[in-house]
N, C-alpha and C positions, 0 to 999 in steps of 0.2 A: 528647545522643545522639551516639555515635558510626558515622560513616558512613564504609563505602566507597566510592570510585567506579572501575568496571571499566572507562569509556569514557571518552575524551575527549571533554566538551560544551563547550555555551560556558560561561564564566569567571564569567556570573551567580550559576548555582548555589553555588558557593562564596563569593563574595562575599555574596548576599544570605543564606545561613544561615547562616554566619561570625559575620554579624554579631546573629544571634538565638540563636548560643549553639550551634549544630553543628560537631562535631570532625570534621574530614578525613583519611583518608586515601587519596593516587592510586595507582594502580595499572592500568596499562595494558598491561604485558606477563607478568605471573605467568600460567602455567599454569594449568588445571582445579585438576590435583593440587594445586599450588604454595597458590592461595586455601581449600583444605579445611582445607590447616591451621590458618589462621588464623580464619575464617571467622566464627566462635563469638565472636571479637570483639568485633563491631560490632552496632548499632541495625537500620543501614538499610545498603541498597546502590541504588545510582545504575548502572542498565546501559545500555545498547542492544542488543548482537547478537552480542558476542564468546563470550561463555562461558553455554552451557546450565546452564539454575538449574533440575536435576532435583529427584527427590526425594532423590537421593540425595545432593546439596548441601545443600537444604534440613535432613537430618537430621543434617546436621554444624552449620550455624548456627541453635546451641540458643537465641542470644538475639535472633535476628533480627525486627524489631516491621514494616519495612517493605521492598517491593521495589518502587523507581521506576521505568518504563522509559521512557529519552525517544524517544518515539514512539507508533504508534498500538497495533499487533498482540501479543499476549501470549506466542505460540506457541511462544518460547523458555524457557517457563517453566510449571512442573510446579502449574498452576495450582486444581487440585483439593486436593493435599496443602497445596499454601501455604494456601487457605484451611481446611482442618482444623487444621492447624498454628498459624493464628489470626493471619497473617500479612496485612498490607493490601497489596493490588495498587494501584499510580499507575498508568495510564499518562497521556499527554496526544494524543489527537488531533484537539484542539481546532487544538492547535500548526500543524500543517501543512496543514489542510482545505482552505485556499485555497491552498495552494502545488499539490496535489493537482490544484484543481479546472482551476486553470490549464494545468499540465498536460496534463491530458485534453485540453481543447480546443484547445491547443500541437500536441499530436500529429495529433488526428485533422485539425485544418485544412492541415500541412503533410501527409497523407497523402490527403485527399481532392483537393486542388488540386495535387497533384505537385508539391510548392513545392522541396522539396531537389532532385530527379531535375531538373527543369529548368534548376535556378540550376547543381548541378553542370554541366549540357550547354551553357549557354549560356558557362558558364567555360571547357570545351574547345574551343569553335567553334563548337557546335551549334544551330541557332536550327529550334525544332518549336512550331509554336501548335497546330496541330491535335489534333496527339499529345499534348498536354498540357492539355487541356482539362479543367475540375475539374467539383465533384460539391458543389451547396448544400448545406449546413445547412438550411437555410432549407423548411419545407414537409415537412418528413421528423419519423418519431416516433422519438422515443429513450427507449430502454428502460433503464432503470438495475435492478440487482439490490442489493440492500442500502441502506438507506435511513438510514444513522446520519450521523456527524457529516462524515464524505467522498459521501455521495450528496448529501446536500440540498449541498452547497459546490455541487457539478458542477450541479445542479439550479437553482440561483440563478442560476451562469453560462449556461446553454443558454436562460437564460428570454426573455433580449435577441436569440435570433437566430431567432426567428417559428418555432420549431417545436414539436410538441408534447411533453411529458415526461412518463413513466406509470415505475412503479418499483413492483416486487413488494420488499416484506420479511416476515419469520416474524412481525415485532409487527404488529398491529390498529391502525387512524385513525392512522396517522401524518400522513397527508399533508398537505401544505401550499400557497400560494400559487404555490407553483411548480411541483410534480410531482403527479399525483392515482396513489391506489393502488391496483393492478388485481391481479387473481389472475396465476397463473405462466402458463398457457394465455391468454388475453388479453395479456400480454407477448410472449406466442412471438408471437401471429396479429398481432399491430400493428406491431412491432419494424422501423428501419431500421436503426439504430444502438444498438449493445450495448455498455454499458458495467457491470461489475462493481465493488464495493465491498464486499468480503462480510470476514471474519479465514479465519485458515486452520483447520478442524476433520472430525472425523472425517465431517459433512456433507458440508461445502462441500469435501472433499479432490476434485478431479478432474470437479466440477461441470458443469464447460463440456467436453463429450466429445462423441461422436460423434451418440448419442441427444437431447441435447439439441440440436444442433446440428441433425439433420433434421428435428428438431421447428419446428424454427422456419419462418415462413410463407412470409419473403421472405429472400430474397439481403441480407447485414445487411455493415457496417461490424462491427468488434469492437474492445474497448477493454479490459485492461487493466493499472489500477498499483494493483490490490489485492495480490496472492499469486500467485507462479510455479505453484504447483502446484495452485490451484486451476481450470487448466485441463491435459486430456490436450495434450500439443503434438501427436503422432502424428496426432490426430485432428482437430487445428484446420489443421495444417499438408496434411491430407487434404481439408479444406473450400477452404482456399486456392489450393488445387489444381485443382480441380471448378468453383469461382465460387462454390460456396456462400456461403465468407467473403467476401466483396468486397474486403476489405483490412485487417489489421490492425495496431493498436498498442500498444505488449508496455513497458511499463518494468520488468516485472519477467518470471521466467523459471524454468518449472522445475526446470533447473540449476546453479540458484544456491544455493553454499555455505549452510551456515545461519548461516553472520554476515551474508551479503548483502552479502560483501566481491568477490567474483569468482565466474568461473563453475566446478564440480564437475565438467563433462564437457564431451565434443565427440562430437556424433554427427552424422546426415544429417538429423536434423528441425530441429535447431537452424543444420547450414550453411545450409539454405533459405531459413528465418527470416534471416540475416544477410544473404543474396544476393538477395531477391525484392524486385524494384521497388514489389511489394502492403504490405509489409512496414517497418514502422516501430518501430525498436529501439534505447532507452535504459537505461543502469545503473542503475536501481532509485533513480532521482534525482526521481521527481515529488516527494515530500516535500520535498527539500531544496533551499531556497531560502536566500538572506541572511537574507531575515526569518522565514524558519520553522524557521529553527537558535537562533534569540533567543525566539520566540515558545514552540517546543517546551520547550524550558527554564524559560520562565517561566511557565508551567501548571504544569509539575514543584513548583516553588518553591513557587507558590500552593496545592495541594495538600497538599503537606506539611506545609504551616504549619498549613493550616485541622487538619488530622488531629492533630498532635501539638506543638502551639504549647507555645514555650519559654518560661519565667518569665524 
């Protein structure tokens, strides 16, 4: 089989299909345009987030058997036609759950104990205890939205620090040792701590708004490194404002490009976001760790093999 690859991963990928009989070629800076023509090509394609696989890609690559993405979300891919088209979706986000999950709790611990705001003040001279007093984990319920392979990760981690974990998803008896599963209304009314894990879809588009947010019972923490635009900013940057949101943590944004390369815009909801003490903001990095750039990849690996093992 002959594969493209539109991203640079780690060096596994090619190594270990190399060596079970997959043809390569890289390609890291061709055009949209530039791959249509070729397209027809190749077997499979190996992406992440550069180039939109519409359908209108899709019906240039007439021989196309597979599309890998290293990573968790499909979003950049015309996922309804690929499968009429008869075409196998990878993804892997088994890869990253734990780089995720750490994350989460990276952020919100440096956001509830003022751990950066202080280290900066005490760097310029400033020494405040009072004013920097933090905010346990400990005794508080956290609410997770989405329960697949990145909530139960976060769910495992939060389990060691004595608080409760309840988590709404669209699937039935998921739950587990770690988090139990409660309807969306029992989420709102218990909720200290809001963390999301949901893909990005015509649902979940703008999810965490205004309405849901007054819906909620208590003054909450909020947490996410799912999808930018699965939350309004306008209206979370409105809670933040009020006290509603008590403080949040964003690794991702909803003006971020659709590579997830930088950001698309500048406006006054996003200056906020960069300037509020409440406010804790990373490049769409919870996934990527050392080991979950090795790890991502070799799910990919594993996957493919099992699907279309070479003689």
């Amino acid at each position: 089989m002959k594969i493209l690859l539109l991203d640079k991963n780690h060096p596994l990928i090619t190594e270990q299909l190399s060596a079970k009989g997959f043809l390569f070629e890289e390609d890291f800076t061709s055009t949209y345009e530039d791959v249509l023509k070729k397209i027809e090509n190749y077997d499979g394609i190996i992406i992440r987030s550069r180039i939109p696989i519409d359908q209108n890609f899709l019906e240039h690559a007439k021989n196309l058997k597979f599309i890998a993405r290293v990573g968790a979300g499909m979003e950049n891919i015309d996922v309804e036609f690929a499968k009429k088209s008869g075409i196998a979706l990878i993804s892997s986000p088994e890869g990253n759950r734990d780089s995720v999950a750490e994350h989460v709790l990276g952020m919100l611990l440096i956001l509830m104990n003022r751990l950066f705001i202080s280290s900066q003040e005490v760097k310029n001279g400033i020494w405040k205890r009072e004013e920097n007093r933090g905010d346990e984990i400990l005794g508080k319920t956290v609410g997770l939205i989405g329960y697949g392979n990145m909530g139960k990760a976060v769910a495992k981690r939060f389990s060691g620090f004595g608080c409760k974990v309840i988590f709404h998803d669209i699937l039935a008896d998921i739950g587990d040792e770690f988090a139990t599963q409660v309807s969306l209304d029992t989420l709102k009314k218990e909720t200290d701590i809001l963390s999301i894990h949901l893909p990005i879809t015509k649902e979940t588009h703008y999810i965490i708004d205004e309405k849901f947010i007054s819906g909620m019972a208590k003054d909450f923490y909020f947490v996410n490194t799912a999808r930018g635009k699965n939350v309004k900013t306008n209206d979370l940057v409105n809670a933040i404002k009020s006290g509603k949101v008590k403080g949040a943590a964003l690794d991702v944004l909803e003006f971020e490009k659709a590579s997830f390369e930088n950001l698309d815009t500048e406006n006054e909801d996003l200056e906020f976001l960069l300037n509020s003490e409440k406010v804790i903001v990373t490049p769409h990095i919870g996934g990527w760790t050392i080991q979950s750039k090795e790890k991502l990849a070799q799910v990919i690996v594993d996957k493919i093999l099992v699907q279309f093992p070479q003689s």
